[in-house]
N, C-alpha and C positions, 0 to 999 in steps of 0.2 A: 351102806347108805340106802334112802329109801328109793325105789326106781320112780320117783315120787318126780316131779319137774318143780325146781324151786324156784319161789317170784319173789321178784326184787320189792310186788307191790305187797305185799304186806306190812300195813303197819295204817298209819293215819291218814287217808287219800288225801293230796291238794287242790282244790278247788282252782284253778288259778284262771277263772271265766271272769269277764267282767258282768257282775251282779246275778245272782245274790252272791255278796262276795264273803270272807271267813269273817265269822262273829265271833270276840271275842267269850273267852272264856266267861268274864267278870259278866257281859251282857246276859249269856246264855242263863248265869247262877243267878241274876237278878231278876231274871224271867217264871226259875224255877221256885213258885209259891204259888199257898192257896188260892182263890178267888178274893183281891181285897174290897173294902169298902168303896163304895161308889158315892156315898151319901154326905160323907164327912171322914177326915182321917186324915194318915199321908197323903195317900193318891189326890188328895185334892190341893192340901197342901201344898205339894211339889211344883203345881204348874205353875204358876207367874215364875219361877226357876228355871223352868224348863223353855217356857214361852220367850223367855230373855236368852237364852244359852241359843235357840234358833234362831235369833234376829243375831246375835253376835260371830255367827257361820257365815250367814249372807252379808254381813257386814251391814247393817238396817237398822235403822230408829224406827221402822213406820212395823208396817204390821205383818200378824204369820195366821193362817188358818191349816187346821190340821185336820186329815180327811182321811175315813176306813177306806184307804186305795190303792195300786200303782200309781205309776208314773203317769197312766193312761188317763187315770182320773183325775191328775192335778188338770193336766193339758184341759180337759173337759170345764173342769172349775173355772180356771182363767180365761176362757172364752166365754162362758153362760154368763159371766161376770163385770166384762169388758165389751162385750159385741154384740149388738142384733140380727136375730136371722136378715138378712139381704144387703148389711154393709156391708163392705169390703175388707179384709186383710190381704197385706204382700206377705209370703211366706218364702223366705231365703234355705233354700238347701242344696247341701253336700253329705249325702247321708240318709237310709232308711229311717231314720225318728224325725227328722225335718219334715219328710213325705209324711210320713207317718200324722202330725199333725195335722197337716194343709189335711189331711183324709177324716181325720178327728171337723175340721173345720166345714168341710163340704155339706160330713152327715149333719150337723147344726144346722143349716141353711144360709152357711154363711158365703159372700161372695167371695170366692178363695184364685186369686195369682198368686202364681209360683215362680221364682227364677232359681232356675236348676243349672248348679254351677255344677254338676257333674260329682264324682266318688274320688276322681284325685284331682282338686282343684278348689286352693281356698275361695273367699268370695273377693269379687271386682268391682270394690266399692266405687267407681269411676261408674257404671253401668248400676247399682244402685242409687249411686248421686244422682244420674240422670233421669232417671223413672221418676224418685222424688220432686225432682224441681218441676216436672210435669204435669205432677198430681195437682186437681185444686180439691183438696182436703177430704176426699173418696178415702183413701186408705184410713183406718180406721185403726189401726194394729197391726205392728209387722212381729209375725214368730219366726221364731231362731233359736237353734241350739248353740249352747255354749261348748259343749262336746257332744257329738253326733257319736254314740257310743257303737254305730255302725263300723264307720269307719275309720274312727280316732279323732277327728279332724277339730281341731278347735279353731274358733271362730274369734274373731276382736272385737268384743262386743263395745267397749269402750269407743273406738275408733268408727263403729257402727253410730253410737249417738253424737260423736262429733259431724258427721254427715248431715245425719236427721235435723242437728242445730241448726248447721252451716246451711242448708235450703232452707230454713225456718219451715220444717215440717212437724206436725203438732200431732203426728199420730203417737199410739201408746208404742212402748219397746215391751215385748213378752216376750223372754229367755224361756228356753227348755233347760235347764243347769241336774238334771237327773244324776250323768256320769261323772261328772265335774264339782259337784258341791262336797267341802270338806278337803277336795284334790285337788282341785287349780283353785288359784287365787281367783276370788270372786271379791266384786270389790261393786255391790248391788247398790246404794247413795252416791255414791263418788263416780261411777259409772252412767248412771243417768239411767239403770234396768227399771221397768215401771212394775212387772211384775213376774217372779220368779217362781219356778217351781221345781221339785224336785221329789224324793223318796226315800224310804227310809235305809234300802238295801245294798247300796252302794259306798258311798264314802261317809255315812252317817252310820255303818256298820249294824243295825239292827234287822231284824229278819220282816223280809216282803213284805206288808199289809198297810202302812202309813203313804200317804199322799201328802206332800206341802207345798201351801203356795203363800211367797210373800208377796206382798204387793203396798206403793206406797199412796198418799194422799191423793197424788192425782189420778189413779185407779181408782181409789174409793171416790173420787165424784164422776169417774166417767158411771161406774156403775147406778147411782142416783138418778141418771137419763134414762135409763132401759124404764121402760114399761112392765118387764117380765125378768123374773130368775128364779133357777129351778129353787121348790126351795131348800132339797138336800145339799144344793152347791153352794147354795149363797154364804158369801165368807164373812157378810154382816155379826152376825150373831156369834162364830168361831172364831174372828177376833175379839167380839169385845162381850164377851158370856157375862148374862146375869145371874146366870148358874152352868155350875159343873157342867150338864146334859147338853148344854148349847155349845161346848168346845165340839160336838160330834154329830150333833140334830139326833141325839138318843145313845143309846148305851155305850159306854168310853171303850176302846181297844187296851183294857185296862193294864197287858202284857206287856204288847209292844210299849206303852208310855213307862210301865218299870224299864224296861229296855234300853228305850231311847233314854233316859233319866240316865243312865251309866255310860252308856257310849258320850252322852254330849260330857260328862265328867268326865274321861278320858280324853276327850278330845279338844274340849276349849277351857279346861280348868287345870289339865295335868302337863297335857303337850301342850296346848297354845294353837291358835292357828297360822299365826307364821310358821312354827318351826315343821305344823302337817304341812303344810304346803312344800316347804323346803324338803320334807322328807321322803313329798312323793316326786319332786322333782328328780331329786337324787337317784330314785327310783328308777324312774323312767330314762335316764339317761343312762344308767346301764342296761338295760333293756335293751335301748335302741344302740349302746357299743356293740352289745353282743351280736345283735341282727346285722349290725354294720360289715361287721368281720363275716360273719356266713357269708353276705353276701358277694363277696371279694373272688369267691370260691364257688357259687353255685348262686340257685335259680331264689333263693332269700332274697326278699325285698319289701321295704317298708310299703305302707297303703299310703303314707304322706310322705313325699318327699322330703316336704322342708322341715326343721326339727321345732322350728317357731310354733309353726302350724301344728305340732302334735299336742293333743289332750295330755296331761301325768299321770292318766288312772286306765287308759288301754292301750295297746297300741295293737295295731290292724298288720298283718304278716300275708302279702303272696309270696307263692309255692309253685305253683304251678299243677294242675291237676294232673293224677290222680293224690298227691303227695301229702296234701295238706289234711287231707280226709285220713289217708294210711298212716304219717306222723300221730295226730291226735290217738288214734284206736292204740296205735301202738307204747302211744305214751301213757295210756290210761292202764291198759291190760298189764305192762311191764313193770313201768316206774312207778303207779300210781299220783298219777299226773293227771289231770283233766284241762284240757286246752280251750278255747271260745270257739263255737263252729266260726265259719266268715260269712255273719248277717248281714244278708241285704245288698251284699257287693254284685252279684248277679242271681235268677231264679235256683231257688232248689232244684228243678228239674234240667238244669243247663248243667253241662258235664264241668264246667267249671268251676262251678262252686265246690266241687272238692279239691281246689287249688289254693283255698284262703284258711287264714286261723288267724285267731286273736290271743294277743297274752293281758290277759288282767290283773292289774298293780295299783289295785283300790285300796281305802278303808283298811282294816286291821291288816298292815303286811308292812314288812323289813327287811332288813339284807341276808339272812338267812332264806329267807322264803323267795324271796325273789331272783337268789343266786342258785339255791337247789331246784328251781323251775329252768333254768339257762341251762344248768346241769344235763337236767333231764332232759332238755330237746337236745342238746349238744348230742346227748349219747344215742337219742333218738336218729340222727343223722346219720351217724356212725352206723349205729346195725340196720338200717336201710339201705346205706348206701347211697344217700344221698348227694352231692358234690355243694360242699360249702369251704368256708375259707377256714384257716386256723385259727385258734386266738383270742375267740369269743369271750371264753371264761376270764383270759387275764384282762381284756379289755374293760370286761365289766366289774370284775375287780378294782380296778385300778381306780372306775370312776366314784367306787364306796367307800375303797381308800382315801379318795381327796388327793388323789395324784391326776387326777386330766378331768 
């Protein structure tokens, strides 16, 4: 034999971070072609297809604008869009992308209150409902994530607008839905979301560069009141294009739209979006069997207590430092495994942030993939030496099986 040290990682590495998450095969091959036609052809063809295939994700009759951006830029869009420098918005967070906004909202000029329920603690719509009934019609917009891809934590956004009704408060609802869209049940009309936004990387499975935000009727007249919108953001035009050029204010992302054309064929014409939903729930609940059981046995612990409360496309893991940091390296370097660092739960420079990790169970993933990652930290634990409980594997077995 060679005196060679043999690794277990050779072979396909797993991404298993929450975003950018694994692109399918069929995506990547529909990406791979020449430069096509911009002027007339498929590419142009395709969109009222496409355009319909994204209102049918958020669950939407009203409308979708598509933006060369992150996640960072939809946020940007639906503000410039919705808000004047010196109004108000309430912004509700549990989670670095909640902050993350209100910080989006400030640089704007907007008047930005924040009620910070804190990193383990969903929100206290009791102390929401009271802020509103207080309000005489100051707030203007309340942001909120639908999964804060921080922490995992989802949010009841539904139960958010029954509030907003019940005080008969007339501000707009603007969802963060980034980690969440295509993975939880989003249910964007029937929920009463005013406007939503999201990206292409997550559970829409295409690679980083698209931005969307839908937003319905009564968004498109708040925005008729501004005096001013940037005019790269303004979603006037990217919903309702009199040409091609106008779906983008200039040249189309003409890749990522072959892209995204196969993911959403995959996704709302092959699977369905019940059965994705159902598929990441399934998911996610062995995910957190497996974590349940570690933690019986050792210092494992979910970042959300309650399972209600947990997003189906991450779920947020303390450790305790130094372990979370040494788990990960060693599950990369070994198993070819790559784990989520733990964003945002405290400073990079605070010795504890090497006590978090995140498992991401987005977008293109299955019971293979998601059993062979349990795997991997299982054994991770073991040649560390970690103290966790037994069990994990069957527990989360059991829940793929349709046995618990």
């Amino acid at each position: 034999m060679s005196d060679q040290e043999i690794s277990l990682a050779a072979g396909r590495h797993y991404l298993a971070i929450p975003g950018p998450s694994v692109m399918p095969d069929r995506v990547l091959n529909a990406m791979h072609v020449a430069a096509p036609n911009i002027y007339t052809g498929p590419l142009l063809d395709m969109m009222d297809g496409l355009v319909a295939d994204l209102k049918a994700v958020a669950r939407t009759k009203h409308h979708v604008a598509i933006y060369v951006s992150n996640g960072h830029g939809g946020w940007e869009a639906s503000l410039v869009n919705t808000v004047a420098p010196g109004e108000k918005v309430l912004v509700l967070v549990n989670g670095m992308f909640g902050q993350g906004w209100a910080n989006h909202a400030m640089g704007l000029g907007l008047d930005v209150e924040i009620m910070d329920f804190g990193k383990r603690a969903a929100w206290d719509f009791d102390k929401i409902s009271a802020r509103l009934s207080v309000d005489q019609g100051q707030i203007k917009a309340i942001l909120c994530a639908h999964v804060d891809t921080s922490t995992s934590y989802k949010n009841d956004l539904q139960r958010l607008r029954e509030v907003m009704d019940g005080v008969g408060h007339d501000a707009l609802l603007l969802a963060d839905c980034i980690a969440s869209m295509g993975c939880d049940r989003f249910e964007m009309d029937a929920w009463g979301v005013d406007v939503a936004i999201s990206s292409s990387q997550k559970g829409l499975m295409t690679p980083p560069g698209l931005g969307l935000v839908w937003f319905n009727d009564k968004a498109a007249e708040r925005q008729k009141s501004l005096k001013q919108v940037s005019p790269y953001w303004n979603w006037v035009p990217r919903a309702n294009p009199e040409g091609f050029y106008q779906y983008f204010n200039g040249t189309a992302p003409t890749h990522h739209l072959l892209g995204l054309r196969e993911a959403l064929t995959m996704l709302v014409h092959e699977e369905g979006m019940e059965n994705a939903w159902a598929r990441h729930e399934t998911l996610a609940r062995a995910v957190w069997a497996a974590c349940g059981v570690w933690g019986q046995g050792g210092p494992v612990e979910m970042q959300v207590p309650d399972a209600v409360d947990r997003g189906h496309a991450v779920t947020g893991v303390s450790i305790g430092a130094p372990s979370g940091t040494t788990l990960r390296d060693w599950l990369s370097e070994n198993m070819g495994v790559t784990l989520g660092i733990g964003l945002g739960i405290v400073p990079p420079n605070d010795p504890e942030w090497h006590g978090h990790f995140r498992i991401g169970h987005m977008g293109h993933v299955n019971a293979h993939m998601v059993l062979g990652t349990l795997g991997a930290i299982d054994t991770g634990l073991k040649a560390l030496g970690i103290p966790h409980g037994d069990g994990a594997l069957t527990a989360a077995s059991r829940i793929c099986a349709g046995q618990a």
